[in-house]
C-alpha positions as CSV (number, residue, x, y, z in Angstrom):
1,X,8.5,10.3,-9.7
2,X,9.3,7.1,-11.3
3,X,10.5,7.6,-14.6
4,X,14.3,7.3,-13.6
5,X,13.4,3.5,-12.7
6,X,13.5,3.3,-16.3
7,X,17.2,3.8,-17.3
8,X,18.0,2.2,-13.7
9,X,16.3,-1.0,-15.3
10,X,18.4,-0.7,-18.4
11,X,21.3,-1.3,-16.2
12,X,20.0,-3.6,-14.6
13,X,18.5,-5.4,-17.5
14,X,21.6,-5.2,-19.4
15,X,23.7,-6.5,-16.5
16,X,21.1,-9.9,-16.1
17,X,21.3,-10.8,-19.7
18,X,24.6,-10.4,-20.3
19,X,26.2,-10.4,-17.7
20,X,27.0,-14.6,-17.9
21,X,27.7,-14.2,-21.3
22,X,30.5,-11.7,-20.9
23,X,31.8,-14.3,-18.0
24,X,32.2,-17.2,-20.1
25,X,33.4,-15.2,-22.9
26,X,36.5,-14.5,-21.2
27,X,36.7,-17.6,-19.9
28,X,34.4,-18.6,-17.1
29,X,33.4,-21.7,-16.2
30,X,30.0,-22.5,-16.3
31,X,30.1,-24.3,-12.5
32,X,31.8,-21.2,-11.6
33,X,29.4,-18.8,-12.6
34,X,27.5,-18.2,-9.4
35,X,30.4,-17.5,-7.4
36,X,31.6,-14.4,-9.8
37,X,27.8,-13.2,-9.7
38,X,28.2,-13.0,-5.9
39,X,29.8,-9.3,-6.4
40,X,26.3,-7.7,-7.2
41,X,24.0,-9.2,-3.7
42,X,27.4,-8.7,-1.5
43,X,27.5,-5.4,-2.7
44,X,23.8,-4.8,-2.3
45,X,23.5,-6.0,1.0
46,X,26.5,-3.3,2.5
47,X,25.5,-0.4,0.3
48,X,21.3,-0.4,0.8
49,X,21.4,0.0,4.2
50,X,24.0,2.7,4.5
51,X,22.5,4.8,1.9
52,X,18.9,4.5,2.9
53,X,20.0,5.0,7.2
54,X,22.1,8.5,5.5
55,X,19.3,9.4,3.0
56,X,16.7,9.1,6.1
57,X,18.9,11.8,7.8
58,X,19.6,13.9,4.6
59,X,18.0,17.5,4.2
60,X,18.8,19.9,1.3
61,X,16.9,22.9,0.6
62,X,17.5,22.6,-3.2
63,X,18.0,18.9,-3.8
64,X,15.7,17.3,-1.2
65,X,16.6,14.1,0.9
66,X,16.6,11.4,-1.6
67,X,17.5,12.9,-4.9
68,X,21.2,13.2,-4.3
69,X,21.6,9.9,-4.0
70,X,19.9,9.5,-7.0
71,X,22.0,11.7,-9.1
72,X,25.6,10.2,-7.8
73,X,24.3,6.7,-8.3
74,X,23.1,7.1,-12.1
75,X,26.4,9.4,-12.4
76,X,28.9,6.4,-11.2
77,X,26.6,3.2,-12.5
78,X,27.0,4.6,-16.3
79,X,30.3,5.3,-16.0
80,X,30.6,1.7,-15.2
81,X,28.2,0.5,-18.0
82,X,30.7,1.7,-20.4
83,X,33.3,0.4,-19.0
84,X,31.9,-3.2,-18.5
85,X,32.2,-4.7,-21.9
86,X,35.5,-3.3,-22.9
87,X,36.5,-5.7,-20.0
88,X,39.8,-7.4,-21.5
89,X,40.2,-9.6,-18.4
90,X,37.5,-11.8,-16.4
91,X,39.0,-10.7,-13.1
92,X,38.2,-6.8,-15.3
93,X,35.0,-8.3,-15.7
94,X,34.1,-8.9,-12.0
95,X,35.3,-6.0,-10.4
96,X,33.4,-3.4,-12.9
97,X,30.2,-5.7,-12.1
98,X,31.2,-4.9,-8.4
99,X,31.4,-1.5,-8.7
100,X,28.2,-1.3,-11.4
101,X,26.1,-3.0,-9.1
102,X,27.0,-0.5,-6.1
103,X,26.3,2.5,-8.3
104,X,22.9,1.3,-9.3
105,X,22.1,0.3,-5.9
106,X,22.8,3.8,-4.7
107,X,20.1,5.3,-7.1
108,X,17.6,2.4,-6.4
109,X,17.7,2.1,-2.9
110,X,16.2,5.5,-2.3
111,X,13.7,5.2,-5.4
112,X,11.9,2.6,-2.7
113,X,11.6,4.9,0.0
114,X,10.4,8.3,-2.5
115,X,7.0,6.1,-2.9
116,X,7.0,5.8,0.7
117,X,7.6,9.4,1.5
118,X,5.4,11.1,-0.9
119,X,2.4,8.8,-1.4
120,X,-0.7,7.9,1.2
121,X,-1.2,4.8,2.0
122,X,-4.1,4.4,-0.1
123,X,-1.9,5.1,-3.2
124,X,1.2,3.1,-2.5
125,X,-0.2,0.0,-3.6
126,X,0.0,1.6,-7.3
127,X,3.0,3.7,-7.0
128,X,4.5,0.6,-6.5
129,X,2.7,-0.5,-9.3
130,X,4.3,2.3,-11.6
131,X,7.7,1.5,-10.6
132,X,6.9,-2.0,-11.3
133,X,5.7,-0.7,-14.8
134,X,8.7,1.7,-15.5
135,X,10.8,-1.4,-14.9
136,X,9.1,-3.6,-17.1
137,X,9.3,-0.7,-20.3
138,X,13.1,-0.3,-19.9
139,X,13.9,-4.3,-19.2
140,X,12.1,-5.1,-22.1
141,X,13.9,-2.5,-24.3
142,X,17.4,-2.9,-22.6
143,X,17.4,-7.1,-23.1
144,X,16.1,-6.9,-26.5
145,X,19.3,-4.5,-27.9
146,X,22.1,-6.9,-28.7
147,X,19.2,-8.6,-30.6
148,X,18.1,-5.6,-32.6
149,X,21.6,-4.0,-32.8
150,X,22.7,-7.9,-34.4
151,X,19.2,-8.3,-36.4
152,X,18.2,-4.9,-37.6
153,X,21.7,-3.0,-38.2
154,X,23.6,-5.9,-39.0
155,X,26.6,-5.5,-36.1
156,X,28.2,-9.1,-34.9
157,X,26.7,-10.9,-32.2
158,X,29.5,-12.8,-32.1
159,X,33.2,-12.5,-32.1
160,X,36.0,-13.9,-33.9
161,X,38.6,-13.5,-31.4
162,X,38.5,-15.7,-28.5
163,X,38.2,-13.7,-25.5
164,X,36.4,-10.6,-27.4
165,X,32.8,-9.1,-26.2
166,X,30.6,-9.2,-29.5
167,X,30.0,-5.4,-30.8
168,X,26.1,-6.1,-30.5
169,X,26.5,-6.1,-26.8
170,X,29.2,-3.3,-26.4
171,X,26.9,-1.3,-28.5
172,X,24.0,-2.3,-26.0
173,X,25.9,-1.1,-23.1
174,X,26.9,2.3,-24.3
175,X,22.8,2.7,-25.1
176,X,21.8,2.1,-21.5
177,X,24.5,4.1,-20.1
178,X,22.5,7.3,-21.9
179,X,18.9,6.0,-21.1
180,X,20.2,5.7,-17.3
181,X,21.9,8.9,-17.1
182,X,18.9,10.8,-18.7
183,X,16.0,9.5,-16.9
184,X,17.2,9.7,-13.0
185,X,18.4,13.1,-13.8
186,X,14.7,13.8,-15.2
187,X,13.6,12.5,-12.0
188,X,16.3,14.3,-9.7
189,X,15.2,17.7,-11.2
190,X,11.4,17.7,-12.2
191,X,10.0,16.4,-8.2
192,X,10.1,18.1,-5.5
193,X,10.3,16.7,-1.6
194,X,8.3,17.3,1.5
195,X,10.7,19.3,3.7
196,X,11.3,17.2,7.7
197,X,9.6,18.8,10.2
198,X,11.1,21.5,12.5
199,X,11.5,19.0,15.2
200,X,13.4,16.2,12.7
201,X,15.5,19.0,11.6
202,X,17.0,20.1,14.6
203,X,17.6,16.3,15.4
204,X,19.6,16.2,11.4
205,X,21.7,18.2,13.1
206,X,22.2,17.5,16.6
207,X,23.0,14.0,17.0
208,X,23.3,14.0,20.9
209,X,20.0,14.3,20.7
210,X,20.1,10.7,18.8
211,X,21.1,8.5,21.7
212,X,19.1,5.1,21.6
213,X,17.6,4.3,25.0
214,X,17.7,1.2,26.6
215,X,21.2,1.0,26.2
216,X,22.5,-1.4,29.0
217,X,19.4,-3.9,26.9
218,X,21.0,-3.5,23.3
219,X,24.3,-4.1,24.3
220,X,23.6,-7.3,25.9
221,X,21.5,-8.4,22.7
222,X,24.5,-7.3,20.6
223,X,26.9,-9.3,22.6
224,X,24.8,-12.2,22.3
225,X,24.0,-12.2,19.0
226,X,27.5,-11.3,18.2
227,X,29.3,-14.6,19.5
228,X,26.7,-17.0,18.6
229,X,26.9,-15.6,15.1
230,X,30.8,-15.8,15.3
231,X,30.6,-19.5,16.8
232,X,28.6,-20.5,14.3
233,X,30.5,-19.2,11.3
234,X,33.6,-20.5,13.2
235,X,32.2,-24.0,13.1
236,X,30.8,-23.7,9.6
237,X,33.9,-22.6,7.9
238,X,36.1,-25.3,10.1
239,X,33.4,-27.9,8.9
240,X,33.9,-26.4,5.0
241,X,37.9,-26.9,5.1
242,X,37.3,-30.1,6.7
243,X,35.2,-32.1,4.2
244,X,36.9,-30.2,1.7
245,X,33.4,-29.0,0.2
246,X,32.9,-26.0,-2.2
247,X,34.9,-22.9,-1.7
248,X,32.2,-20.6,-2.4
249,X,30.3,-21.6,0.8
250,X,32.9,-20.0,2.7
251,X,31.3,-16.7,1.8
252,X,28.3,-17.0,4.0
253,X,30.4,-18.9,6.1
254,X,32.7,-16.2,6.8
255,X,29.7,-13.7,6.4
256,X,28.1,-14.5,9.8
257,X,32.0,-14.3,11.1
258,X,31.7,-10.8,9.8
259,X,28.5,-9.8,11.0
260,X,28.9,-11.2,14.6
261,X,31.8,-8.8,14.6
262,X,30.2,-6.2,13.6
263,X,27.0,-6.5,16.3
264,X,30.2,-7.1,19.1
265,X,31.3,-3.3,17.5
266,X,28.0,-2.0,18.0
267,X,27.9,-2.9,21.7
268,X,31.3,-1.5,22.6
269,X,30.3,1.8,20.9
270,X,27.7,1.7,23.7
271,X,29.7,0.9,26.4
272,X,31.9,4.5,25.2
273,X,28.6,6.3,25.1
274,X,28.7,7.2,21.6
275,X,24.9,5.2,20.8
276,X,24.6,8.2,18.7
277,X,26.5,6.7,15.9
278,X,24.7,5.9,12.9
279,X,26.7,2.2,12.9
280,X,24.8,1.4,16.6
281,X,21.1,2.6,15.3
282,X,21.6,0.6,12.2
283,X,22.2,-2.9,14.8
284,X,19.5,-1.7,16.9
285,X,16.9,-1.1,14.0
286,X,17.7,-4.4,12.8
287,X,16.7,-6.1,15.5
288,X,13.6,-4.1,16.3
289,X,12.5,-4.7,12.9
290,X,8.5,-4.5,12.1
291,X,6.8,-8.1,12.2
292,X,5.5,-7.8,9.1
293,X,8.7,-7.5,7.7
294,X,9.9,-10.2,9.3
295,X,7.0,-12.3,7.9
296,X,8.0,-11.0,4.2
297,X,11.6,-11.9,4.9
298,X,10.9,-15.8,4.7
299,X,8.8,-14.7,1.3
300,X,11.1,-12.9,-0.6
301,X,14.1,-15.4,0.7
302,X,12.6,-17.9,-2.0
303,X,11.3,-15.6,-4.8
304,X,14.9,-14.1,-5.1
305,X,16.6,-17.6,-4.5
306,X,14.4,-18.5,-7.6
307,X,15.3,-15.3,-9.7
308,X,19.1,-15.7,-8.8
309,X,18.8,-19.0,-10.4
310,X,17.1,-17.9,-13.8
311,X,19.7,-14.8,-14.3
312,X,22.6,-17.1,-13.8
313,X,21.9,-20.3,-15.2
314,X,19.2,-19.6,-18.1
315,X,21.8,-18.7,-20.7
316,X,24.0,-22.4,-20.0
317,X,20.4,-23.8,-19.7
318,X,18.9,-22.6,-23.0
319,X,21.9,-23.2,-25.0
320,X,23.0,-26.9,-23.8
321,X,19.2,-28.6,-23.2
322,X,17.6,-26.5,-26.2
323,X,20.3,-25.5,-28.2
324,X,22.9,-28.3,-27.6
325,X,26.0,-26.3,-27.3
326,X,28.6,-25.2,-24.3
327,X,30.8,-23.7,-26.6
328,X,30.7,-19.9,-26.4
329,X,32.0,-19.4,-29.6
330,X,29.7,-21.7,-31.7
331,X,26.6,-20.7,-34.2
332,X,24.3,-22.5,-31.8
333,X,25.6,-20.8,-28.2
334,X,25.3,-17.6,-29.7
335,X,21.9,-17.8,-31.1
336,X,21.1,-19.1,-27.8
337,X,22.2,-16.6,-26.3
338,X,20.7,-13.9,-28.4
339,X,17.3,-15.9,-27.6
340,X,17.8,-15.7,-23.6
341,X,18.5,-11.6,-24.2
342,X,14.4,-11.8,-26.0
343,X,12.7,-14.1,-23.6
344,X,14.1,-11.4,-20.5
345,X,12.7,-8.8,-22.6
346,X,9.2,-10.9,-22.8
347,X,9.1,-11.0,-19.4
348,X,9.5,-8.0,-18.4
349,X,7.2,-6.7,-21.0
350,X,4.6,-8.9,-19.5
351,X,5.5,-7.6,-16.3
352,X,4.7,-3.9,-17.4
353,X,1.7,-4.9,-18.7
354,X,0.6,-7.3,-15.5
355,X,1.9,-4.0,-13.4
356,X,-1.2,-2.4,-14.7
357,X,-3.7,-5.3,-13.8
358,X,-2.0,-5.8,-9.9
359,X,-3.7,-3.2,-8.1
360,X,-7.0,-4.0,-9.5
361,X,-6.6,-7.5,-8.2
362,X,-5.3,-6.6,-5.0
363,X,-8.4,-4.4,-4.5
364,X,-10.8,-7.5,-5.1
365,X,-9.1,-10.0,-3.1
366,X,-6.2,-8.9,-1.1
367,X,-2.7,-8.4,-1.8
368,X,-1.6,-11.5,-0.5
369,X,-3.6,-13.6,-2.5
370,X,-2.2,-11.5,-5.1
371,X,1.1,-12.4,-4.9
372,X,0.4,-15.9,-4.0
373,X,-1.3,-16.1,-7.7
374,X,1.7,-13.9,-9.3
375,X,4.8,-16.0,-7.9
376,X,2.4,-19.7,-9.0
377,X,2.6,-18.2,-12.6
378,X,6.1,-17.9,-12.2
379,X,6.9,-20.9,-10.5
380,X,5.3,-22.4,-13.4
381,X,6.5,-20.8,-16.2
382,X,10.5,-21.9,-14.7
383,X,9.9,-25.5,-14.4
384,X,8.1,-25.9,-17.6
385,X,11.7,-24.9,-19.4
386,X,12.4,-28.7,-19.1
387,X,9.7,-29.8,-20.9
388,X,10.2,-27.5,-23.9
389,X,12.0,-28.7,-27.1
390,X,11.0,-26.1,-29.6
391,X,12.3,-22.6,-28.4
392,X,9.8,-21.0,-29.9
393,X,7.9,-22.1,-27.1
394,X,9.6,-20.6,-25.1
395,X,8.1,-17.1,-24.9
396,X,4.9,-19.2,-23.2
397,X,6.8,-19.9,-19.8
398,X,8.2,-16.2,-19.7
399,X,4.3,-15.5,-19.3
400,X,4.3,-16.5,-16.0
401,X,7.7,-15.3,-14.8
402,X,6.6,-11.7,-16.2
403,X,3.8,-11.7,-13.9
404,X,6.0,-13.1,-10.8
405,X,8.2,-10.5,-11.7
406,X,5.8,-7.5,-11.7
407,X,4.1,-9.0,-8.2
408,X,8.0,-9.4,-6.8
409,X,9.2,-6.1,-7.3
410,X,6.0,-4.2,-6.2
411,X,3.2,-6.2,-3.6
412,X,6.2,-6.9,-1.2
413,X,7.1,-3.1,-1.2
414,X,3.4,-1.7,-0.7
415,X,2.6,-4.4,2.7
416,X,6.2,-3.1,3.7
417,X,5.7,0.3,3.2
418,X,2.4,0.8,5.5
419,X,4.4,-0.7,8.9
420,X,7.2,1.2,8.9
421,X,7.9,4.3,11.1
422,X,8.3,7.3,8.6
423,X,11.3,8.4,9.9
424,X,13.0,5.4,9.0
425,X,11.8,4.5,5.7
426,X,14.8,4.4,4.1
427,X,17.1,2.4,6.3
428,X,14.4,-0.3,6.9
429,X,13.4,-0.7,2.8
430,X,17.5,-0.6,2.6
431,X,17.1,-3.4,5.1
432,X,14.5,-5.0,3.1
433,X,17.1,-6.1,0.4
434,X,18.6,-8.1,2.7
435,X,16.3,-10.3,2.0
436,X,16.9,-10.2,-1.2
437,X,20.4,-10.3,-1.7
438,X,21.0,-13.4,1.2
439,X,19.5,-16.0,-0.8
440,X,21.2,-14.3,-3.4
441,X,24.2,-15.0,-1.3
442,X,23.3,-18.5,-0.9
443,X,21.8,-19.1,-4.5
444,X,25.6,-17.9,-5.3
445,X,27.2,-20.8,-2.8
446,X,25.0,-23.6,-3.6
447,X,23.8,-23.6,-7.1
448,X,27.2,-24.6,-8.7
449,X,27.8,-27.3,-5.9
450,X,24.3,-28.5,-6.6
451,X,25.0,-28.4,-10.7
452,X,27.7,-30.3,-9.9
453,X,27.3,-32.6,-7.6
454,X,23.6,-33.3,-7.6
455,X,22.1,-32.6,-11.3
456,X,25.4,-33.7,-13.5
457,X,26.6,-30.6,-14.5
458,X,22.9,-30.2,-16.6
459,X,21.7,-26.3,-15.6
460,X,18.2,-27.0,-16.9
461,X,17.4,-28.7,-13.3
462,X,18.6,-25.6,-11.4
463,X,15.7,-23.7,-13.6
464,X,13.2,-26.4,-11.8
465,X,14.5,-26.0,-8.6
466,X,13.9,-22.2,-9.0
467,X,10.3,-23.0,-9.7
468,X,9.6,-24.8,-7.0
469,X,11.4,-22.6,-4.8
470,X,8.7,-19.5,-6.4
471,X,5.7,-21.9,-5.8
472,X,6.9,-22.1,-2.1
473,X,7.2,-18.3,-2.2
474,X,4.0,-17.6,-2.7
475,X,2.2,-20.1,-0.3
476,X,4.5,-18.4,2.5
477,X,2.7,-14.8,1.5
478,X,-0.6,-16.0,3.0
479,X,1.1,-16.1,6.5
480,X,1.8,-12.1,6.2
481,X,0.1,-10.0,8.5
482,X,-0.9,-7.0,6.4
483,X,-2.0,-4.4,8.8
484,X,-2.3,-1.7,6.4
485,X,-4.8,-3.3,4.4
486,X,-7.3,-4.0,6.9
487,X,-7.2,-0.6,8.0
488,X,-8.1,0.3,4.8
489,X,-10.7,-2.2,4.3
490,X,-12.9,-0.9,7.3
C-alpha cells in the first residue's frame, strides 16, 4: 500500500538536491534562489486540494477511488524528470520544476488519504510510519546517485561548458524516472479499495443531492472573508511598491488578493443556487475545518518553514562556509555539492530507520511528546552546521534532521487522520498541505530578503534560523488536542 512512496521519493529526492544546483548552473543567483523554488509550494497548494476534494468523490469498479490519480501522476511526473536536466534555459528549468512538482503532487496527495481509508485507527499511527519508511529507502538512494554515478562509474560531476547540467546528475534523473514509474504502478495494481457505500454512491452521482445547508450563513462568511483578505493584500502590495522592498513578497501579497476573490466567487455561486459545485464545498470545508487541524497548522507552519530553508540554501551554505567557493564551476563547489546530494541521503536514511522506532515511542509517551523530541533533534542538527569546519562532520547534524524528518512526514498525518470525517479525507489531508506549502510560500519571499539584507549575503545563518524555527515547531505540538489518542488510551 506504500511501496509507490518509494519512486515518488526519488522524485522528490532528486528534485531537493538538485534542484539549486541545476539553477545556478544556468545561471541563477544565489539571492534569487527562493523565488524560482516558489513553483513547487504554489503548485502544491492549488493541485492537493483539487485532487483530494475529486478523489473523495471518485468511484471505479476496477481502479478504485484513489489509484487513478496515482497512476496519471507517476505517468506525467517522470515524463518531467527526464525532461528536467536536459533544461538548456533557466526559465526551461523553472517551468519543468512547475509542472514536476504538480505531477508528483497528484500521486502523493492521495497516497495520504489511502492510509486513512484502509487502516483503523489503531494502525494509522504505523502506516504512517511505513510511508515515512518507504520515503526514507528511496531519499536515501535517489540523493546518493550523482555521487555513485560520479564515484563508482567514473561519469563527470561536473561540466566543462558553462551552462551544462553535469552527466552524473542527468544520469540520476533518468534513474528515478524508472524507480517512480514502477513502484506507483506496483501499488496502483496489486491493492484493492473498499467500495463507498450505497448511500455515498448515489450521492457520486447526484450532486443536487450535494447542496451545502446553511447557505444564507456561508455566504455572508465568504463575503467577509473575501474583502478583508482582498483589503489586506491591497494594502500590502501598495506598501511593497511603496518602500520599494523585495519583489518576491508580492507573491503572498497578491496571493491573499487571489484568494479573497476566490471566497467572493464562492458566495455568488450561492446566491445562483448552484452550492452544489465542488468550488463552494471546497470554501465551506475550509472554514469548517477540524480543530485539531487547526492546532497542527501553527506546527507544521514552522517545521516546513525550516525544511524550505535547508533544501534551498544548504548547497550555497555548504560550499561557501565549508567549502569556500560560490563558483559553480570550481573543484571546490562541485565537491560541495556532491557532499550536500550524501548528507540528504543520511538523512533520510536515518529517517527510515527512526520511522521504525516512532510508533514504539508514541505508544509509551504520546505522540506529541513524540514529535516535540523528533523536531528538537532536528532543530539541532541545522544550527549546529555553523559550528562545523571539518565536513566530515557533517553527517553528525543530519542525525537529527533524519529523525525530524521521519516525525514530520508521519506523527502530523496519524493525529490528523483520527478527526476527520471519512468522507472527506482526501480534500481535508489536500488541505493539510496548505500548511505546508504557505511557509513554503513565505520561506520563498523572505529568505533571500533576509540573506540579503539581514545576514550579508552568508546562507549559513538562514540554516540557523531554520533551526530555531524546528525547535519552536516542536514546543507548539504540545498544544494539540489529540482526540484520537485518548480514545485509544481508555
Amino acid at each position: 500500500m506504500s511501496f509507490g512512496f518509494l519512486g515518488i521519493q526519488f522524485g522528490f529526492a532528486l528534485q531537493n538536491a538538485n534542484t539549486s544546483r541545476i539553477f545556478e548552473t544556468l545561471g541563477a543567483e544565489t539571492s534569487s534562489l527562493a523565488l524560482f523554488w516558489l513553483a513547487a509550494p504554489v503548485t502544491g497548494l492549488l493541485i492537493q486540494p483539487i485532487i483530494g476534494f475529486y478523489s473523495d468523490r471518485t468511484w471505479h469498479p476496477t481502479w478504485g477511488r484513489r489509484r487513478p490519480y496515482f497512476a496519471v501522476g507517476a505517468l506525467l511526473a517522470s515524463l518531467a524528470l527526464c525532461v528536467m536536466p536536459n533544461s538548456t534555459a533557466l526559465w526551461m528549468a523553472v517551468g519543468t520544476l512547475w509542472i514536476m512538482d504538480a505531477s508528483i503532487n497528484i500521486s502523493m496527495e492521495p497516497f495520504r488519504a489511502f492510509v486513512g481509508d484502509m487502516l483503523p485507527p489503531e494502525q494509522r499511527t504505523r502506516g504512517f510510519a511505513m510511508q515515512s519508511f518507504f520515503i526514507g529507502i528511496g531519499a536515501i538512494v535517489a540523493s546518493y546517485l550523482p555521487w555513485a554515478f560520479s564515484n563508482w562509474f567514473g561519469i563527470a560531476n561536473r561540466s566543462e561548458v558553462a551552462g551544462e547540467i553535469p552527466d552524473s546528475v542527468r544520469y540520476s534523473f533518468y534513474v528515478g524516472a524508472f524507480m517512480l514509474f514502477v513502484t506507483v504502478m506496483w501499488t496502483v495494481f496489486s491493492t484493492k479499495e473498499y467500495p463507498p457505500q450505497e448511500g455515498e454512491q448515489e450521492g457520486l452521482r447526484d450532486r443536487t443531492k450535494r447542496k451545502i445547508e446553511n447557505e444564507d450563513i456561508f455566504r455572508n462568511r465568504f463575503v467577509k472573508l473575501g474583502l478583508r483578505l482582498i483589503v489586506v493584500g491591497t494594502l500590502f502590495t501598495a506598501l511593497i511598491l511603496y518602500k520599494a522592498l523585495e519583489k518576491e513578497l508580492l507573491v503572498l501579497a497578491l496571493g491573499l488578493v487571489a484568494f479573497g476573490c476566490l471566497f467572493i466567487l464562492a458566495a455568488m455561486y450561492i446566491k445562483q443556487g448552484r452550492s452544489y459545485l465542488g468550488f463552494v464545498h471546497i470554501a465551506k470545508d475550509f472554514l469548517t475545518m477540524p480543530r485539531t487541524m487547526v492546532q497542527l497548522a501553527y506546527v507544521q507552519f514552522f517545521s516546513w518553514f525550516a525544511l524550505f530553508a535547508m533544501w534551498i540554501y544548504t548547497t550555497p551554505a555548504v560550499t561557501s562556509h565549508i567549502f569556500g567557493s560560490t563558483d559553480p564551476t570550481s573543484a571546490e563547489y562541485a565537491s560541495g555539492a556532491d557532499l550536500v546530494g550524501v548528507l540528504f541521503g543520511n538523512y533520510n536514511g536515518i529517517a527510515a530507520l527512526a520511522a521504525l522506532f516512532l510508533p514504539s515511542l508514541a505508544k509509551y509517551t504520546s505522540r506529541r511528546v513524540t514529535h516535540l523530541i523528533a523536531l528538537t533533534c532536528g532543530g539541532i542538527g541545522l544550527a549546529s552546521f555553523y559550528f562545523v569546519s571539518d565536513p566530515d562532520w557533517l553527517w553528525l547534524s543530519m542525525v537529527g534532521v533524519g529523525i525530524a524528518w521521519a516525525s514530520i512526514l508521519s506523527i502530523p498525518y496519524a493525529m490528523l487522520s483520527g478527526s476527520l470525517p471519512p468522507s472527506k479525507m482526501g480534500y481535508y489531508m489536500g488541505v493539510f498541505n496548505f500548511f505546508i506549502v504557505i511557509p513554503q510560500i513565505i520561506a520563498g519571499t523572505v529568505l533571500g530578503f533576509l540573506l540579503v539584507h539581514v545576514f550579508n549575503n552568508q546562507p549559513i545563518f538562514i540554516l540557523v534560523t531554520g533551526g530555531v524555527s524546528m525547535i519552536i515547531s516542536g514546543l507548539l505540538s504540545l498544544r494539540v488536542s489529540d482526540q484520537e489518542e485518548v480514545e485509544m488510551h481508555h
